[in-house]
C-alpha positions in Angstrom: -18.8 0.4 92.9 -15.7 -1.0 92.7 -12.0 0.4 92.4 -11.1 1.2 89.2 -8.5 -1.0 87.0 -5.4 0.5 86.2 -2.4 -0.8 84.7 0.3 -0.4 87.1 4.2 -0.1 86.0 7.0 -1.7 87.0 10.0 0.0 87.1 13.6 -1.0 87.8 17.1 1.3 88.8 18.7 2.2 86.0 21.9 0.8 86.8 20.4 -2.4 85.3 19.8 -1.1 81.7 23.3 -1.9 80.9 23.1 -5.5 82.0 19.9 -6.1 80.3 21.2 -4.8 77.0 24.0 -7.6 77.2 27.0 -5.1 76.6 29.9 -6.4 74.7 32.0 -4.0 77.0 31.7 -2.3 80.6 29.2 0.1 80.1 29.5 4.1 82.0 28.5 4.4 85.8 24.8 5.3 86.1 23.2 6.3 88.8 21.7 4.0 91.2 19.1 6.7 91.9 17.3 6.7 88.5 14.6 4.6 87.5 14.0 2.9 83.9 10.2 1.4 83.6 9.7 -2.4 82.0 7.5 -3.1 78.7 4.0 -3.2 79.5 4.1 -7.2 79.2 7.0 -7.9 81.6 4.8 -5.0 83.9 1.7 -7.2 83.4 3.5 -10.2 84.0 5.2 -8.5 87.3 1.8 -7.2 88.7 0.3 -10.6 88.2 2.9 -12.6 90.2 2.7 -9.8 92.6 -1.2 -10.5 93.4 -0.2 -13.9 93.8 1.4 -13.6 96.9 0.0 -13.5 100.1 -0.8 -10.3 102.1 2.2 -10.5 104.1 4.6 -11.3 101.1 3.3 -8.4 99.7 3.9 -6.4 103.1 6.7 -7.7 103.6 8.1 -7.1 99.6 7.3 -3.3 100.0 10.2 -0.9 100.9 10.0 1.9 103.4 11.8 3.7 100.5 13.5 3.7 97.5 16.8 4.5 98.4 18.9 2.3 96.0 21.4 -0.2 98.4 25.0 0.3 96.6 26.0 -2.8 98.6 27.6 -4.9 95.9 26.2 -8.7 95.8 28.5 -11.7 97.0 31.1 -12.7 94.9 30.8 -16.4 94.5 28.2 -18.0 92.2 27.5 -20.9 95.1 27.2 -18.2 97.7 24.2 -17.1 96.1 21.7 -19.9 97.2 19.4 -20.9 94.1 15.8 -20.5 94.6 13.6 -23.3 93.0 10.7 -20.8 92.0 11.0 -19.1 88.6 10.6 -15.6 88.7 9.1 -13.0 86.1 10.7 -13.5 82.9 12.8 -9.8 81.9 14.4 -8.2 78.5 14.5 -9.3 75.1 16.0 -12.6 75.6 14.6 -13.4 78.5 18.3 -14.2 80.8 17.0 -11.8 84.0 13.8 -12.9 85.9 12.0 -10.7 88.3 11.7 -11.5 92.2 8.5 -9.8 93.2 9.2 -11.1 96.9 12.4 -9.5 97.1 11.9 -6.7 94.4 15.1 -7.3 93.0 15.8 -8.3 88.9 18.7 -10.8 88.8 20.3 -12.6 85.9 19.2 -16.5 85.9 22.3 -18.3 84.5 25.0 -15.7 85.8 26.3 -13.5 88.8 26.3 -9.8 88.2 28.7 -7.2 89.3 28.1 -3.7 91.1 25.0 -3.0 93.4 21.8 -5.4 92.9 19.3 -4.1 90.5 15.7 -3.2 92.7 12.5 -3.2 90.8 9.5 -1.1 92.0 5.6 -1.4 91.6 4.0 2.1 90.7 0.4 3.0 91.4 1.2 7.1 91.4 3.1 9.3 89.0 3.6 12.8 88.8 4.3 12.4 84.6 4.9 9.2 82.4 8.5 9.3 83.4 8.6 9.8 87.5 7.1 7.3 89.4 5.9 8.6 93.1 8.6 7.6 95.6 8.1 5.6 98.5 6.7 5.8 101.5 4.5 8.9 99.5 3.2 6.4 97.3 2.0 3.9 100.2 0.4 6.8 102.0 -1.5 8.2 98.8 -2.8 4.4 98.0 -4.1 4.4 101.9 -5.7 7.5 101.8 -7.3 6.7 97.8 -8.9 3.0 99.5 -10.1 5.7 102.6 -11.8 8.3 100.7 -13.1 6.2 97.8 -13.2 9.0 95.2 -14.2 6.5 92.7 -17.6 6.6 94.4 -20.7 8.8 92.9 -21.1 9.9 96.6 -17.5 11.9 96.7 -17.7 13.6 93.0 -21.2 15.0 94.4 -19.5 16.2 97.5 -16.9 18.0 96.0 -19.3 19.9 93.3 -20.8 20.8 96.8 -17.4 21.5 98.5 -16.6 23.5 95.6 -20.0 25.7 95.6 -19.5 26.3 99.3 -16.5 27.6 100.0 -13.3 27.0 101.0 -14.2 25.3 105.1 -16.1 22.9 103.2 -13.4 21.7 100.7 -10.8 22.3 103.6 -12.9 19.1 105.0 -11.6 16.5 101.9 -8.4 16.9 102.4 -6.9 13.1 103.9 -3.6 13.7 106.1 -0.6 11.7 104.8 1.2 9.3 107.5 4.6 10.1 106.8 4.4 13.9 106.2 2.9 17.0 107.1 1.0 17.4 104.3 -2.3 16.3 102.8 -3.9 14.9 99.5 -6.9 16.3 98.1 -8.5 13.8 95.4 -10.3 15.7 92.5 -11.5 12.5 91.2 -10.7 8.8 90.3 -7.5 9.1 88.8 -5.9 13.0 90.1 -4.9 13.9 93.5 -3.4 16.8 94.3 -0.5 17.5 97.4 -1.0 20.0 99.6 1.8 20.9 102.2 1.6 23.3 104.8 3.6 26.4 103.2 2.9 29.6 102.6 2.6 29.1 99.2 -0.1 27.0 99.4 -1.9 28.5 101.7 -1.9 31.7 99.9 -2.7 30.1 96.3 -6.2 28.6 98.5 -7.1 32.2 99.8 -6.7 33.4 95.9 -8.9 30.8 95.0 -11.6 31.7 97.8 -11.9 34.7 96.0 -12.4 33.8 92.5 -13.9 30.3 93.0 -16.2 31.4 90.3 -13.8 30.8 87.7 -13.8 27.9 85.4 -11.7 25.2 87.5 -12.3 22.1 89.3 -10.1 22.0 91.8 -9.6 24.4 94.8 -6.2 23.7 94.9 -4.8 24.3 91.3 -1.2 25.3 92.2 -0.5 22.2 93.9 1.8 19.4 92.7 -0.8 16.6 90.6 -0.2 13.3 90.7 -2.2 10.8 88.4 -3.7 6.8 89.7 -2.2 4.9 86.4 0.8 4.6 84.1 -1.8 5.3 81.2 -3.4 8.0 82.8 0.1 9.8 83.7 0.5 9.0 79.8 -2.8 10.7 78.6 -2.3 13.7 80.5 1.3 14.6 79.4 -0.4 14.3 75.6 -3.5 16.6 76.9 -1.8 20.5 78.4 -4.8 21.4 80.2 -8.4 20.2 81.5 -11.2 22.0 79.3 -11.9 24.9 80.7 -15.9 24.6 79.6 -16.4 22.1 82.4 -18.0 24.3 85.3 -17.7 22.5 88.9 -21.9 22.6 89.2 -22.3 20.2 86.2 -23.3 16.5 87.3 -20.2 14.3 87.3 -22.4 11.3 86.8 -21.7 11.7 83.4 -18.4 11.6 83.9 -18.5 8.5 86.4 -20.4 6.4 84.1 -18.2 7.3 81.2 -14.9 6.7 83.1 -14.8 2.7 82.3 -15.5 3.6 78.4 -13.0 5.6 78.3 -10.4 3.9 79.6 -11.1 1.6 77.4 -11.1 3.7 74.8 -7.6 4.8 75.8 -6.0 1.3 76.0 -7.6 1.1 72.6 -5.9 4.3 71.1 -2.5 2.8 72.7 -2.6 -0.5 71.7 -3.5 0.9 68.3 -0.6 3.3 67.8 2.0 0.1 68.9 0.4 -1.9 66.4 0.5 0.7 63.4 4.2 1.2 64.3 4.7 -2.7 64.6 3.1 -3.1 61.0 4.9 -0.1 59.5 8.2 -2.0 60.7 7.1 -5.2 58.8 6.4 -2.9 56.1 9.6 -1.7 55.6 11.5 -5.1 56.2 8.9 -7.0 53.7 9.3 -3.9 51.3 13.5 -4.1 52.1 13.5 -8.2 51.6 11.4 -7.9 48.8 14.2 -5.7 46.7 17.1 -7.9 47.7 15.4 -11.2 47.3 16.3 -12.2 50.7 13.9 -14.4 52.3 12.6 -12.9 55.9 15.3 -14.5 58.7 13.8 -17.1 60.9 16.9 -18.3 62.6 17.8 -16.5 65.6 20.4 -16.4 68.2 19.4 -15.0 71.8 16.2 -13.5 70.0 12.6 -13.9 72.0 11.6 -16.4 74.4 13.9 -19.4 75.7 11.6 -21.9 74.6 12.4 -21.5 71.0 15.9 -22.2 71.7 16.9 -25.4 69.9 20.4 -25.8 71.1 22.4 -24.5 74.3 26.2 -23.2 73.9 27.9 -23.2 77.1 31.2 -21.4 77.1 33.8 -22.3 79.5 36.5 -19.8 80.0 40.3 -21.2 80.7 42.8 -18.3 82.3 42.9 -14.8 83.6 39.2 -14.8 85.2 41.3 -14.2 88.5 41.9 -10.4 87.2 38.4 -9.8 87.1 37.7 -8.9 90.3 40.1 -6.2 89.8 39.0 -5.4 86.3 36.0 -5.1 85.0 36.2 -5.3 81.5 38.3 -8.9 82.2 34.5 -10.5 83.1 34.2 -13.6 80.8 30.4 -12.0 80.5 31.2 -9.5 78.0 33.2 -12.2 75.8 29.9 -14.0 75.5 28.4 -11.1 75.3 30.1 -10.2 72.4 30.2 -13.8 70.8 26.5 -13.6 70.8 26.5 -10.7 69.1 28.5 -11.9 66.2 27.0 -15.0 66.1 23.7 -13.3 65.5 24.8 -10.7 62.9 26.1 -13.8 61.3 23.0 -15.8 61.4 20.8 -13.1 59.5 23.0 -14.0 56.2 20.8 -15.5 53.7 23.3 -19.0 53.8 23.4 -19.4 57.3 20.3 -18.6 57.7 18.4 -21.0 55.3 20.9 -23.7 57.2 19.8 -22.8 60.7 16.0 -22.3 59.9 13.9 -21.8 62.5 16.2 -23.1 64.9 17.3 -20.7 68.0 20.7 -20.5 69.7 21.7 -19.4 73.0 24.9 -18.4 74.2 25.7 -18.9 78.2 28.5 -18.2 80.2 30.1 -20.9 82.5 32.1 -18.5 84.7 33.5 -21.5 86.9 36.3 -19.5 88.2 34.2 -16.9 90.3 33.2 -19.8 92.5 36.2 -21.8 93.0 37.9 -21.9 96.7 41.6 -23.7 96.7 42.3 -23.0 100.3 39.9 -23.4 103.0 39.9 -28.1 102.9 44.1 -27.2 102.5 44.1 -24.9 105.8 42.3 -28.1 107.9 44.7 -29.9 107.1 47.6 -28.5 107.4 46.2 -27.3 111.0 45.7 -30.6 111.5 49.6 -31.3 110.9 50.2 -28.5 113.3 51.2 -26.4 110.3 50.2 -22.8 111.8 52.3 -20.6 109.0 49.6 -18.9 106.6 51.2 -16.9 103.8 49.3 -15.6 100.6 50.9 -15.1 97.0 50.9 -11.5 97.6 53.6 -11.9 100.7 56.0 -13.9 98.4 55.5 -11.6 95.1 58.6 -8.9 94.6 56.0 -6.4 94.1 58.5 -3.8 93.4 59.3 -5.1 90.2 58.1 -5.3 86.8 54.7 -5.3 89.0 52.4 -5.1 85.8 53.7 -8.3 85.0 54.0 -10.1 88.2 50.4 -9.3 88.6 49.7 -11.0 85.1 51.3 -14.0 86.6 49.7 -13.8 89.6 46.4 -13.7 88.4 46.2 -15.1 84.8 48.5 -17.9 84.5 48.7 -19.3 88.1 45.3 -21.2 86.6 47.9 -23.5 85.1 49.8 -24.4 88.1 46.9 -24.9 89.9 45.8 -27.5 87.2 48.5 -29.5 87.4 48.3 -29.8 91.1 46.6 -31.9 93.6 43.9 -29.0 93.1 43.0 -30.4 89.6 40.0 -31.8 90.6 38.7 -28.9 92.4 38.9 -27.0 89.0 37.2 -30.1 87.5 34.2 -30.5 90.1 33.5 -26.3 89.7 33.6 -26.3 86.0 30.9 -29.2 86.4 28.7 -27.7 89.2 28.0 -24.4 87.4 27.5 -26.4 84.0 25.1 -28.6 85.7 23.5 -25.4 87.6 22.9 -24.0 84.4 21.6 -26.7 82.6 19.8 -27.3 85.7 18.2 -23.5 85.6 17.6 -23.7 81.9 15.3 -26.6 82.1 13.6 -25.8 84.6 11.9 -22.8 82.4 12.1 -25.2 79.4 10.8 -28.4 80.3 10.9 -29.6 76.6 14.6 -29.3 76.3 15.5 -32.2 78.1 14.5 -34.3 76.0 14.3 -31.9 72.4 17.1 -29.8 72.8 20.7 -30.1 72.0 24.1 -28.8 74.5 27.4 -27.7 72.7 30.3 -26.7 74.4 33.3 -23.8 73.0 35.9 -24.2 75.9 38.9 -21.8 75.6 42.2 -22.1 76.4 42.5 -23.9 80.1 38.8 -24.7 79.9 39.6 -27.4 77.1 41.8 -30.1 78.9 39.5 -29.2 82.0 36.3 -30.4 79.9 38.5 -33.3 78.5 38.5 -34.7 81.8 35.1 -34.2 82.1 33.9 -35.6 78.9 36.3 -38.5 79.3 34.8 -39.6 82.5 31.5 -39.4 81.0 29.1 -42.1 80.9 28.1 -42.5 77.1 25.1 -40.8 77.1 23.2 -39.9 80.1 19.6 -39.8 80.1 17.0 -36.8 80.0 17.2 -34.4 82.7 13.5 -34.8 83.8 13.4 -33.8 87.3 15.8 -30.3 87.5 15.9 -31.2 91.7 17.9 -34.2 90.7 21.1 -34.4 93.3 23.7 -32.7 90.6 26.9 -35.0 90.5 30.0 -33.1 91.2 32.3 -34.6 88.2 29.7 -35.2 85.5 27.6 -33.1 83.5 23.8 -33.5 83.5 23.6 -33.6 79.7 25.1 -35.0 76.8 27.5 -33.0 74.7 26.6 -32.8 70.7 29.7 -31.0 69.6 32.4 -29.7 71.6 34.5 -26.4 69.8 37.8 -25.9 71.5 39.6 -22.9 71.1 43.0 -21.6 72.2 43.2 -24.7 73.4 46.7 -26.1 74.7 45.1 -30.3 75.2 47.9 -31.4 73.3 50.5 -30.6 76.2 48.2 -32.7 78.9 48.2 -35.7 76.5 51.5 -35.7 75.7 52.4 -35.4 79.6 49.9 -38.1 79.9 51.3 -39.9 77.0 47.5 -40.2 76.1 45.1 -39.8 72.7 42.4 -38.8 71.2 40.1 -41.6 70.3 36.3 -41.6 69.8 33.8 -43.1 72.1 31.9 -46.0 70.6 28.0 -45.5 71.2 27.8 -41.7 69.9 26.0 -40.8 66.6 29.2 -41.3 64.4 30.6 -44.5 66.2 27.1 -46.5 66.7 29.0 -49.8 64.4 32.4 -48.4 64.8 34.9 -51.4 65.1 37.8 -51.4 68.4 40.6 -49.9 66.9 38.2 -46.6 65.3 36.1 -46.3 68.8 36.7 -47.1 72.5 34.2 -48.6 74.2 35.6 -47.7 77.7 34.7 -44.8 80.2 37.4 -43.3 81.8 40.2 -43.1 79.5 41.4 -39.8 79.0 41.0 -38.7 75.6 37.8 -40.5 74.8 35.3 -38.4 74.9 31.6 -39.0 75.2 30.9 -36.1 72.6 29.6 -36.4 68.7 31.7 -34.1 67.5 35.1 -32.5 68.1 37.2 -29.3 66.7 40.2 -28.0 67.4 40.8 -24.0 66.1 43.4 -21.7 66.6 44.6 -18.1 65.6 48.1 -19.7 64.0 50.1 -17.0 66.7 48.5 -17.8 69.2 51.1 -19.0 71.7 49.2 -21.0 73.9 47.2 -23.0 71.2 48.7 -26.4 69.8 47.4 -28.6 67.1 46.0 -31.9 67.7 45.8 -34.0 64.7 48.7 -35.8 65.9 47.2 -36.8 69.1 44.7 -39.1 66.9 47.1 -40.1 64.4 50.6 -39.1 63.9 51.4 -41.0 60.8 48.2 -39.8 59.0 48.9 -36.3 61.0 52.1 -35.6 58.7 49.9 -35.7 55.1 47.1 -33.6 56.6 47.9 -29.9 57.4 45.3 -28.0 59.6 42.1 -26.7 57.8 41.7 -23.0 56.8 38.1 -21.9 58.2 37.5 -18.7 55.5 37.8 -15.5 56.2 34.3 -13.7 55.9 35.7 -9.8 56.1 38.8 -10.4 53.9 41.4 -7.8 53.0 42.4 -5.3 49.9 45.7 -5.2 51.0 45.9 -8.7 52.1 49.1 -8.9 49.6 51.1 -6.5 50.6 50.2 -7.1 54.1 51.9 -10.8 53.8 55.1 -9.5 51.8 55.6 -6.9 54.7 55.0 -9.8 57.6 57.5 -11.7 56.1 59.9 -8.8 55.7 58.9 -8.2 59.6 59.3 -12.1 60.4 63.2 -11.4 58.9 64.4 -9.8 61.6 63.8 -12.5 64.1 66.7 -14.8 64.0 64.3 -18.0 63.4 65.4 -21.1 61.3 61.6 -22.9 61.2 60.3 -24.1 58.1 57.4 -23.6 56.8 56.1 -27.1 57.2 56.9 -27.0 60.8 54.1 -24.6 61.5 51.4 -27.0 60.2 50.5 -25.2 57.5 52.1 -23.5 54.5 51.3 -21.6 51.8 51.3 -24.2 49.1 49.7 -27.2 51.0 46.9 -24.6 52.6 43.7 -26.5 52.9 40.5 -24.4 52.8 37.3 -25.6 54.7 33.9 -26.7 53.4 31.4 -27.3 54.7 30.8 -31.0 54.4 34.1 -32.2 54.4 36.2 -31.2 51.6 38.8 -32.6 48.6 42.0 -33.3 51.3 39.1 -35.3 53.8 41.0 -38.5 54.5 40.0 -41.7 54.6 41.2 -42.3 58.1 38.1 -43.8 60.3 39.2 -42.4 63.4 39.1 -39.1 62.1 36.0 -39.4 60.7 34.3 -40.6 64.0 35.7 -37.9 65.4 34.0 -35.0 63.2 32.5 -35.3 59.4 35.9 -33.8 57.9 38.2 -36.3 58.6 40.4 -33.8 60.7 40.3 -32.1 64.2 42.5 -29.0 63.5 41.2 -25.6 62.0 42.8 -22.1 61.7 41.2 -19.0 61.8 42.3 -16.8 59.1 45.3 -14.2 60.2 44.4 -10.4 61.4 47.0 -9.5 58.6 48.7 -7.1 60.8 52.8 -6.4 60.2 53.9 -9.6 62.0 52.7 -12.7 64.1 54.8 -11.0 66.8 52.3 -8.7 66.9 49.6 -10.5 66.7 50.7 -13.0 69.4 49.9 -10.6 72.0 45.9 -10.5 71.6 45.7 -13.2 69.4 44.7 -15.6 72.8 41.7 -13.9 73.3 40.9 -12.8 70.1 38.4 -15.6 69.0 35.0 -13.5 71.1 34.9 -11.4 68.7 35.9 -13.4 65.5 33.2 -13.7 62.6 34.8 -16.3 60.9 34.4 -18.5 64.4 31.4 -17.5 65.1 29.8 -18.7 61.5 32.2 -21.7 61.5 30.4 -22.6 64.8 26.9 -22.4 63.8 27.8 -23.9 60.2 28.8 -27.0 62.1 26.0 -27.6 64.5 23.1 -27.4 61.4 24.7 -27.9 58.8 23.6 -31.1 56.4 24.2 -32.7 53.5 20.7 -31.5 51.2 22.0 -27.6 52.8 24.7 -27.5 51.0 23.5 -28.8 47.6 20.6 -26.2 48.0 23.0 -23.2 49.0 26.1 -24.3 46.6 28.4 -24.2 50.0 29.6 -27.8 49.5 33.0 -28.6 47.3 31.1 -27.6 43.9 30.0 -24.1 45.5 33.1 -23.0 46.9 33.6 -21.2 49.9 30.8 -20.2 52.9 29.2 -17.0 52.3 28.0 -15.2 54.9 27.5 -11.9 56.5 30.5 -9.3 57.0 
């Protein structure tokens, strides 16, 4: 007879909940010592790639313990060597895989912060909620292969064990190699640990006296542990075993019956999570059928990557050097938190009937974590016999206004080091973790080479960075079929569909550069585009190999500039930047704006109102489509299918822009209006907005607040 079939539980340290729930913010310090279990697919999916292996992978896999490292991982995204194999697939948008050879849970397409996140495989459990520790567990799955209490011949010995006395059941006990104590198996799926204490030894010689009494099990004081998640599960629902069953009744009954009823259980299981999964749909059918509201099929970051339809990368611009001081500055969380809006925003009956069943994905491009300015500068400047090492930390006057000379230090020295001979160091690492993340994703979504679309927000620094990039750009560069491919190191992999930059101070590097913004012929818009609409030429800096291009800014934002201008100054002066609407608006939106410019009074400024790029009476609203004030200008048009680059994001309506210009560059994560604008743009079409009424005849976008 063979060993029983079980469903064994994976389980990883609890630390890891946090990242796997994609927190918008740093989430509490949990203990490293705690345990959380997977679902029971990512456990099935776990235990299979675990039998995979060979016996000394799976030796070698196995901890002595389970004493949680609190070592925290290396810093540097190309420290970590990428490993070609594809692990276990983890959480509910399937960004963490599962190593069984290491037992560790990483994230695929980012580096995570504090100790690594182990993962455990389970055979023994004291309830549904403890998992055995190791090396126990080891020694209890030794001595359970040993004994074979599976076996007809073993329940017959006990009944007989039982019957005779305590020396005979004294005999079944099976030492344990890493303790003094010893396991007694009462059958299958119950053991029971037996240590040499008084206590024990005491509750036995009870027992010897009044063996006559209903039990099974000559040593019922000991601590139980159950073979099987499922039966750890059943006996927490079930206080006691039935007293009725006397030890001299045949267990043959019982043995024959044990496959039946596990099945049985599995059965009662799988029924409950179906019943609850069907009284969910219940209650969103019975909820959608009140409003009218269609069930949602677009998704962003929902269920398994290879529904995903189109990839956002997000490149971050400055202050990522203040995260490894801070954790709550870790670009993560602002895509976490984008995603998050971007999703609420997709469930909207209009956005949602224009995305369909297409799914979005949100991924961080945290090139700053991996970025080294110094070590190719110290060979050679010891190769000039230049011996004098000094950091920025020696030269800072620490002593003063320190809060802000660390600002400087570590948020806006990104800037300096842009427009120094380290440009192209910047350049090359926003392009190597791009590529390694493209690189990762299609190697788990082999379709999306060729089916899938890239998009790219870059924020603040990250915008003239991918300008570089883009305009260096072949054209279009063909399918990524082989994810081994040698990555170049100033190229992306893939082609770039639209391009969202936000924050973003361009205009500066192309006025320095006396450059402008022109569209590349060959792209979807600029296929028969003539010379002087579309430049045929790779390498010029401002002709980007992209479809589309957007330029959007909080208007107090004081690192943003606008860049109409930069594609056509004359035409520039007639069209102000486009107002993106607000989707939460405001009650006292009115007096809010008379109290702002009562505020704005005090500030000894002479601008007029045209000199900001937009005023009150010339305000252009946005539709989608392109609206009334879309000019005739071809080059805008190649550019994007409203005839302008600039957008603003409608104001916080707080006292003053003064106020608002201090969180208003990093303000955009967490902005519905962007996040809605964004997806509006990528699937939005022509027959959409006749169907929803969003086009000039409809009116604004509506969409979820």
């Amino acid at each position: 007879m063979s060993c029983p079939e079980i469903h064994v539980r994976w389980w990883h340290s609890s630390h890891g909940v946090a990242h796997l729930e994609l927190l918008a913010t740093p989430a509490a310090k949990i203990s490293t010592g705690s345990w959380t279990k997977l679902s029971r697919d990512e456990s099935n999916g776990c235990e299979a790639a675990w039998r995979n292996l060979s016996d000394q992978e799976r030796l070698s896999s196995t901890p002595i313990n389970d004493v949680i490292d609190d070592e925290p991982p290396l810093t540097a995204v190309e420290e970590i060597e990428d490993d070609p194999s594809i692990g276990v697939a983890i959480g509910k948008e399937r960004l963490f895989e599962v190593d069984v050879r290491t037992m560790t849970m990483h994230a695929v397409f980012w580096k995570l912060s504090g100790p690594p996140i182990r993962v455990r495989r389970t055979i023994w459990m004291y309830d549904a909620n403890r998992p055995v520790d190791e090396p126990l567990a080891s020694d209890l799955e030794d001595a359970y292969h040993t004994i074979r209490p599976w076996e007809l011949s073993y329940q017959e010995e006990v009944t007989a064990a039982l019957q005779a006395g305590a020396v005979a059941y004294e005999k079944l006990k099976h030492p344990l190699k890493h303790s003094d104590g010893a396991v007694f198996f009462d059958d299958a799926f119950t053991a029971r640990l037996i240590y040499n204490s008084f206590a024990n030894k005491l509750s036995s010689a009870i027992f010897a006296t009044i063996r006559g009494s209903k039990s099974n099990s000559p040593y019922p004081s000991a601590p139980v542990v159950y073979r099987g998640y499922d039966e750890a599960v059943r006996r927490a629902n079930v206080p006691s075993r039935p007293a009725s069953v006397s030890p001299s009744r045949s267990s043959t009954t019982q043995l024959d019956t044990s496959a039946a009823d596990r099945v049985s259980r599995r059965k009662s299981m799988d029924v409950k999570a179906a019943s609850s999964e069907a009284r969910g749909r219940k209650s969103l059918d019975q909820r959608n059928s009140r409003t009218g509201t269609p069930l949602p099929d677009a998704k962003v970051g929902e269920g398994w990557s290879e529904d995903v339809t189109d990839l956002i990368l997000v490149v971050h611009g400055i202050g990522q050097g203040l995260s490894a001081q801070y954790e709550s500055y870790n670009f993560l969380y602002m895509v976490n938190l984008m995603r998050m809006v971007a999703r609420k925003q997709a469930m909207s009956p209009a956005l949602n009937s224009i995305m369909r069943s297409h799914n979005v994905q949100f991924l961080p491009i945290q090139w700053r974590a991996n970025l080294k300015l110094d070590d190719q500068e110290s060979r050679r400047r010891a190769e000039d016999g230049l011996d004098n090492r000094f950091s920025l930390a020696d030269v800072t006057l620490k002593q003063h206004v320190p809060m802000v000379r660390e600002m400087m230090n570590d948020v806006l020295i990104d800037i300096p080091f842009f427009m120094s001979h380290h440009q192209q160091k910047m350049i090359e690492s926003v392009c190597r973790q791009a590529n390694r993340v493209y690189s990762l994703w299609c190697a788990r979504n082999p379709n999306f080479a060729q089916n899938g679309r890239v998009h790219i927000v870059a924020h603040s620094l990250g915008s003239p960075i991918c300008t570089h990039i883009l305009s260096s750009q072949p054209t279009l560069q063909p399918p990524l079929l082989d994810p081994s491919i040698e990555i170049p190191i100033n190229q992306f992999l893939f082609n770039v569909s639209s391009l969202f930059m936000i924050g973003s101070p361009l205009a500066i590097f192309l006025h320095i550069n006396q450059a402008q913004l022109i569209a590349r012929k060959g792209r979807e818009r600029t296929m028969q585009s003539p010379p002087d609409e579309a430049l045929d030429r790779v390498g010029v800096f401002g002709c980007m190999a992209v479809d589309s291009l957007y330029n959007i800014f909080q208007l107090s934002d004081p690192i943003a500039y606008k860049l109409n201008a930069c594609v056509d100054s004359v035409r520039a002066a007639e069209l102000p930047p486009i107002a993106i609407p607000s989707i939460t608006g405001t009650m006292l939106g009115s007096f809010q704006k008379g109290m702002s410019k009562m505020f704005d009074g005090l500030f000894t400024t002479t601008a007029a109102p045209g000199d900001t790029g937009v005023n009150d009476e010339e305000e252009t609203e946005f539709e989608l489509g392109g609206g009334p004030n879309k000019l005739q200008g071809t080059r805008f048009a190649a550019l994007n299918p409203h005839g302008a680059i600039d957008f603003y994001l409608p104001p916080n309506s707080t006292i003053s822009e003064y106020v608002d210009m201090i969180t208003a560059h990093s303000s955009y994560w967490g902005d519905s209006s962007l996040a809605a604008f964004i997806l509006a743009e990528i699937f939005a079409r022509k027959e959409d907005l006749v169907r929803t009424g969003l086009g000039p005849q409809g009116g604004q976008m509506v969409v979820q607040a």
